[in-house]
N, C-alpha and C positions, 0 to 999 in steps of 0.2 A: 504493500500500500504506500501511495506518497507520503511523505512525511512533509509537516510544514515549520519552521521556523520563522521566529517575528523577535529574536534576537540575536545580535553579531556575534555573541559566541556559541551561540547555537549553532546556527551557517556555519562558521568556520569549525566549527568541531566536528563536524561531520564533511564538510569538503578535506580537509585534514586528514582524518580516516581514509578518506578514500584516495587524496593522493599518496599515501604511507604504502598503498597495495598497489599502486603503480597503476592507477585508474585515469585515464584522463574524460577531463572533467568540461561539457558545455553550458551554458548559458543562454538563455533567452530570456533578455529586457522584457518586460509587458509593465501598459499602466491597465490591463485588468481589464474588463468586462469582455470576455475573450471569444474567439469568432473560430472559424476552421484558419481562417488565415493564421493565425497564434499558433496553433493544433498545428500546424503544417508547417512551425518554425523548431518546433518542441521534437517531431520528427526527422526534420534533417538534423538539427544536434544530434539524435541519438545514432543517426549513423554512421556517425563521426566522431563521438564520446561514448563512454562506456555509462556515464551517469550525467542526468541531463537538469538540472538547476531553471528554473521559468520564476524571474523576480516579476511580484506585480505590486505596484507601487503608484500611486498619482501624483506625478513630481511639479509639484506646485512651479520650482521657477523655470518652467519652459510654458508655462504660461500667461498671457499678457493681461494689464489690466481692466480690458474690457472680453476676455474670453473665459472660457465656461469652467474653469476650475471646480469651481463649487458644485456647478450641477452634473460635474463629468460622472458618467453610471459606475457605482462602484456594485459588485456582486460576488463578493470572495467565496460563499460558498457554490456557486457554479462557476466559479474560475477554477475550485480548487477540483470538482468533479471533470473538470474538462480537464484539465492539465494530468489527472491520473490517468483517464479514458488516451490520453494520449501517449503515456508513455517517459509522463516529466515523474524522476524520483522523488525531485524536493521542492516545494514553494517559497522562496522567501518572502515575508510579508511584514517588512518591517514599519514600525511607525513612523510619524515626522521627525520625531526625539532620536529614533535609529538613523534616520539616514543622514540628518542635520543636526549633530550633537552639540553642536555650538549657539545651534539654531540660525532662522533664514539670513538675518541682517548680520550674522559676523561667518556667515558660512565661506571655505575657501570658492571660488566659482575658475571654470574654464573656459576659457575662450579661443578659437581658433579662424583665425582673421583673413580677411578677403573671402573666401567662399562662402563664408555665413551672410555677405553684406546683399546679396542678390538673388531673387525669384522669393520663396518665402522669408529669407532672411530678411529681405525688403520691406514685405508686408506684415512679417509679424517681429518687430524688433527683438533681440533679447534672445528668443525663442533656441535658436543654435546654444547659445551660451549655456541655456538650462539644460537641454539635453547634454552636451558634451561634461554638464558638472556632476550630471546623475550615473550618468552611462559611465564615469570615470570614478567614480565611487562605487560601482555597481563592479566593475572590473577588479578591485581594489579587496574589495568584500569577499566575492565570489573565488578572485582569480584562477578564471576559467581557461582552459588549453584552445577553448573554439566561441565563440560568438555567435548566433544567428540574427541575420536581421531580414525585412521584408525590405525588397526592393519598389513595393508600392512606394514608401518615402525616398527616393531615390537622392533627393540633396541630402537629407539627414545620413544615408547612409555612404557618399561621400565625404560628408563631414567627419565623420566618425573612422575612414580607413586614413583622414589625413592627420588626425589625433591621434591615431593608433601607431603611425608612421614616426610621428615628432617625438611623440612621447615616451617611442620606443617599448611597447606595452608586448607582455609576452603571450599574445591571443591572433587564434587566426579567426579571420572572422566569413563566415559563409552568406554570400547575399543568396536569396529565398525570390522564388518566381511570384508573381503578383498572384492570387488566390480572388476565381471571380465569378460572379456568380452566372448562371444560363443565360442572362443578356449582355454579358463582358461587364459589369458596373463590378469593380473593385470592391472586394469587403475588406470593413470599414465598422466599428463601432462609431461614428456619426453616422450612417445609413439609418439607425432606428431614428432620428432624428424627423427623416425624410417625411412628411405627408404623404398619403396614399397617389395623388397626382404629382408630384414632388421625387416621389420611387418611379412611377413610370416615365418621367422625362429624364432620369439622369444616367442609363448609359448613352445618353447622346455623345457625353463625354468621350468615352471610348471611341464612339464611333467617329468623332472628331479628331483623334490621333490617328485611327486609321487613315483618317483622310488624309490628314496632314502627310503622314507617311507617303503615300502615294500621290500625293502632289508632288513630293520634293524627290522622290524616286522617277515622276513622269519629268523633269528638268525645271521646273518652276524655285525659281530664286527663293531663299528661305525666308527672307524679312516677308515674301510675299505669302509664303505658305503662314505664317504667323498671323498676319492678319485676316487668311482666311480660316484659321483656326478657332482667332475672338470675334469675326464677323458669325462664324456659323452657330456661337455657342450663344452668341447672346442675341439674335434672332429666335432661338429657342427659348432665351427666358431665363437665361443664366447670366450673373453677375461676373464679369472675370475679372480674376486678380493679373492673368497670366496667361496666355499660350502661346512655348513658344519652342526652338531649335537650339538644341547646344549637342555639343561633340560630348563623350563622353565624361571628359573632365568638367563639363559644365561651363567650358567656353563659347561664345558664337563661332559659329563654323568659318572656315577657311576652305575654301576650294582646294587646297593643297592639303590638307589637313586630314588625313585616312578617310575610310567610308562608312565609319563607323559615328550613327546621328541618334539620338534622345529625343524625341517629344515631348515635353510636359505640359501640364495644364492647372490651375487652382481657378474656380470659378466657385460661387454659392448660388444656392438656392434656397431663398427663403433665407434661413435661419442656421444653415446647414453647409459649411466649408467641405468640399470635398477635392481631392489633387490624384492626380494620374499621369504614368508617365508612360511610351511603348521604347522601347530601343528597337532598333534597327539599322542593317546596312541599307546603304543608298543602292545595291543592287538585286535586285528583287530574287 
């Protein structure tokens, strides 16, 4: 049966054990209220670790001051049933007091600059810093041999192999294919957000990367594929923060610059942020 811990030496007495047996050991970040996509990060860890660790936690400062902290769904006891159903050994669940012992306003924080400054880094200030201070406390705690992360967040998890890089952190980390449901729309705990007509308008999304893709593979310039990406979205009714082309480092493209192209998109509906990204070569 999983076991849960919701103190640091609890966690570490038992990852301890397990490295003493020469066990290596994964990771999977969650802020909780957990979906198949989570389930399906909890599963690559385990085929790549011997014992699979899924932190679920609601990290206050990667949150901005006008977004949903407070109301973000917490559900620990069907986080904790799904995370067994999947195959996670251990839940860490620690409180505010665990993860911020100093607490929030003398907490150490990390930052990892330039690439946090643009697409969501743009629109949600801060937001990078809080993840890289969590996710770096979370490595810190855990000190896991593998990482999982979804490549639905595809800046965040950019951000995260370039902290991993700098800071020299001894974890490999495994990006995880986008997990989506029968009409391509990304799962997503803000989907339960969604309105009944709200749900049926948003994999448009999707279907607007696909386009994208296939503009920019048919030879159409990208700044132009870009605008036909937040022309088609918000004719439909969607607010866009964003859509747009970068190389896979998250640069605009260079014609000289491999074949290798990203789509992303962060657009709302309603009350309801949602982001999606497709990768692909420019040759079909």
């Amino acid at each position: 049966m999983i076991e849960v811990a919701t103190t640091l030496d609890a966690l570490r007495a038992r990852v301890a054990g397990w490295h003493r047996e020469g066990l290596r050991v994964g990771l999977v970040p969650t802020m909780g209220n957990l979906h198949a996509g989570h389930h399906s990060l909890v599963q690559l860890a385990r085929a790549h670790a011997d014992r699979v660790v899924a932190s679920v936690f609601v990290n206050p400062t990667q949150f901005g001051p006008d977004e949903d902290y407070a109301q973000y769904p917490r559900t620990p006891e069907a986080d904790v049933a799904g995370l067994e159903a999947a195959g996670c050994d251990l839940a860490w669940m620690p409180s505010l007091d665990a993860m911020y012992p100093l607490g929030l306003a003398r907490a150490v924080r990390v930052q990892v600059p330039g690439i946090t400054d643009v697409l969501d880094g743009a629109h949600r200030p801060g937001h990078f810093d809080g993840v890289c201070t969590v996710v770096a406390r979370l490595f810190n705690q855990v000190q896991p041999d593998v990482a999982a992360f979804g490549r639905k967040d595809y800046q965040q998890l950019a951000v995260i192999r370039h902290m991993v890089r700098d800071l020299a952190f001894p974890v490999e980390l495994l990006p995880a294919p986008i997990v989506r449901e029968a009409d391509g729309l990304a799962r997503s705990s803000r989907n339960q957000y969604l309105g009944t007509d709200e749900r049926a308008l948003a994999p448009e999304i999707h279907r607007g990367l696909l386009a994208m893709r296939d503009a920019l593979r048919g030879g159409m310039p990208w700044r132009e594929v870009e605008a036909l990406g937040a022309a088609r979205l918000a004719e439909a009714g969607f607010a866009v923060d964003y859509a747009v082309v970068r190389t896979p480092l998250l640069a605009e493209p260079d014609d000289d610059e491999g074949r290798e192209r990203v789509a992303l998109v962060a657009a709302r509906l309603g009350r309801t942020r949602l982001i999606d990204n497709l990768e692909f070569g420019l040759d079909a």
